[in-house]
Each structure stands twice: as C-alpha cells, then as structure tokens.
C-alpha positions as CSV (number, residue, x, y, z in Angstrom):
1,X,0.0,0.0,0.0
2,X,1.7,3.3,-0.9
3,X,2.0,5.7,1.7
4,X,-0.2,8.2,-0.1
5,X,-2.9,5.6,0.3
6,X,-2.3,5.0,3.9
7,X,-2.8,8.9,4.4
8,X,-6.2,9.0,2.2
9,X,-7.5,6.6,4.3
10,X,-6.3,7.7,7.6
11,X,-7.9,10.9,7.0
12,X,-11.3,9.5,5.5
13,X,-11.4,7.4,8.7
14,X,-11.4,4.1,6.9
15,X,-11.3,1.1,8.9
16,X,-10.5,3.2,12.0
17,X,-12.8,2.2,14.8
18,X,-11.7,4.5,17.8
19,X,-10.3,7.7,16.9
20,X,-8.4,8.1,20.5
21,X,-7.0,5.1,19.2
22,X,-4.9,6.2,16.6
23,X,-4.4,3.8,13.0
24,X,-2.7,1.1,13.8
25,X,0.6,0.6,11.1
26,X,3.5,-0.9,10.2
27,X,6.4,1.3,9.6
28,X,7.0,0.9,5.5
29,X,10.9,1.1,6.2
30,X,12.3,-1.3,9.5
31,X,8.5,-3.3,9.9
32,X,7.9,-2.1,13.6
33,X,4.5,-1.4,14.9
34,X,4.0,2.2,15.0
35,X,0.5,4.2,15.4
36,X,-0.4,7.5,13.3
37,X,-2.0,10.2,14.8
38,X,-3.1,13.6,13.4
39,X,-1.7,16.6,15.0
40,X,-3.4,19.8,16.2
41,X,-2.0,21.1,12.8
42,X,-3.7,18.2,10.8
43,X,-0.7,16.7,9.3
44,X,0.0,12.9,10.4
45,X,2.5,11.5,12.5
46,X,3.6,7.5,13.1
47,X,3.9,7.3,16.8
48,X,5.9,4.7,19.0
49,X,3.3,2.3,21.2
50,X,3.2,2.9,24.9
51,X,4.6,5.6,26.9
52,X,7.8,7.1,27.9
53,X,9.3,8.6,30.9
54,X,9.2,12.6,30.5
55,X,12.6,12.7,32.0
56,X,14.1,10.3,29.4
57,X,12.9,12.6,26.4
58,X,14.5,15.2,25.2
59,X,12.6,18.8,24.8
60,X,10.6,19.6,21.8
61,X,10.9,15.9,21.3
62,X,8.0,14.7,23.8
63,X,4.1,14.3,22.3
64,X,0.9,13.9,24.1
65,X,-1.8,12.3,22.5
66,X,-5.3,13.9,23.7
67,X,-8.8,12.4,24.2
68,X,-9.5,12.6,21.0
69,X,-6.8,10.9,19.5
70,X,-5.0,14.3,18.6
71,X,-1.0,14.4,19.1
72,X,0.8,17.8,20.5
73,X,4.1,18.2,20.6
74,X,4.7,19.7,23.8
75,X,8.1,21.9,22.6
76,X,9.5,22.9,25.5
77,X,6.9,22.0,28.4
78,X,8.0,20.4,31.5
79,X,5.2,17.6,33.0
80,X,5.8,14.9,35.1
81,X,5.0,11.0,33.9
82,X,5.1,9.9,30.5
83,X,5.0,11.3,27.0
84,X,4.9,9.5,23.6
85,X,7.7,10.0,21.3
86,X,7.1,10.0,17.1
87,X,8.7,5.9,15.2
88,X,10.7,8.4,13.2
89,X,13.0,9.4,16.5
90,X,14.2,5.9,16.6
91,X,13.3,4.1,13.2
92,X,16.6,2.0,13.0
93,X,16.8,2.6,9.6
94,X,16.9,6.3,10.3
95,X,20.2,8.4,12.2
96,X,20.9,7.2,15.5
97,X,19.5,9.6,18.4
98,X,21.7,11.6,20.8
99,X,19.6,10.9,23.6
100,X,20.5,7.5,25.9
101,X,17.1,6.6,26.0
102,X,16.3,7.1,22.6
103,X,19.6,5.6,21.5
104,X,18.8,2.2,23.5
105,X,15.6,1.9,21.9
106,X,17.3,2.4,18.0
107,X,20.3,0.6,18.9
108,X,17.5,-2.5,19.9
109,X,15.3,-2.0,16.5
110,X,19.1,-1.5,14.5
111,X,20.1,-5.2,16.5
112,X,16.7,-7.2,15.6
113,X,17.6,-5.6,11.8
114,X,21.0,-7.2,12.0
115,X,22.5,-3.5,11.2
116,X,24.9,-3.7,14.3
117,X,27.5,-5.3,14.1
C-alpha cells in the first residue's frame, strides 16, 4: 500500500474504529508497529506504542496524544509522567538519536535488523 494511500485513508477514517485510538501501522521502512495520529495542525504523524518517561525525552521531542486521538508536541513543556515520542525518533533505519534513552531503543530495533555489528 503506498504511503499516499495509507494517508487517504487515515484521513477518511477508513477502517478506524476508535479515533483516540490512533491507525494502527507498520512502519514501511524497518516493519515495527507504530501508530499515526493527526496533529493539532492536521498533518499525520507515526507514533511509537506505549509511553515514555518525561525525563528520558529530550525537549521539543515529547508528544501527548489527547482524548480525542489528537498528538501535540509539547516543545519545551515540562510535565511529570510519561510522553509519547514519534517511530521516526528511533526508526533504526533512520540516524541514531543523541539521547541515551532514545539511543537504546534504536540501537534495539538496529540489533533485531542485523545493522549492528
């Protein structure tokens, strides 16, 4: 399915049961599980599953995902427990991140790829 497709139908709501839920999806490039959500600015953005400790995210990289379904990026905003963070921050087919955290979880996806040696 071309990614064009994917974004068609995630706008026209197709197949999407619960919009807090997010699309469930398959990221095109490493085959991780990954959920899209559309942000407060309407554009679409593949989020990692599950939660992540504030403190282990750097700033203007931490998400929140609303009752409706809706993703912010919270820039600079402090908050205590956990934020989302987008697939693209540690696809491990894209750059490694700077942040330990972050790093672990690429260096993980990069290991199940075989791209570490």
């Amino acid at each position: 399915m071309l990614l064009g497709q994917v974004l068609a139908e995630a706008l026209a709501g197709i197949g999407r049961p619960d919009a807090r839920a997010g699309r469930p999806a398959t990221c095109r490039a490493c085959g991780d599980p990954a959920v899209w959500h559309r942000t407060t600015d309407g554009r679409w953005v593949l989020m990692q599953p599950g939660g992540v400790p504030y403190h282990l995210v750097p700033t203007g990289q931490r998400w929140h995902i609303a009752g409706d379904g809706t993703a912010a990026n919270l820039a600079h905003a402090a908050a205590d427990g956990t934020c989302r963070i987008t697939h693209f921050a540690v696809c491990p087919l894209g750059a490694p991140p700077k942040a330990p955290h972050l790093l672990r979880l690429w260096r993980h996806g990069a290991a199940r790829l075989g791209r570490l040696t």
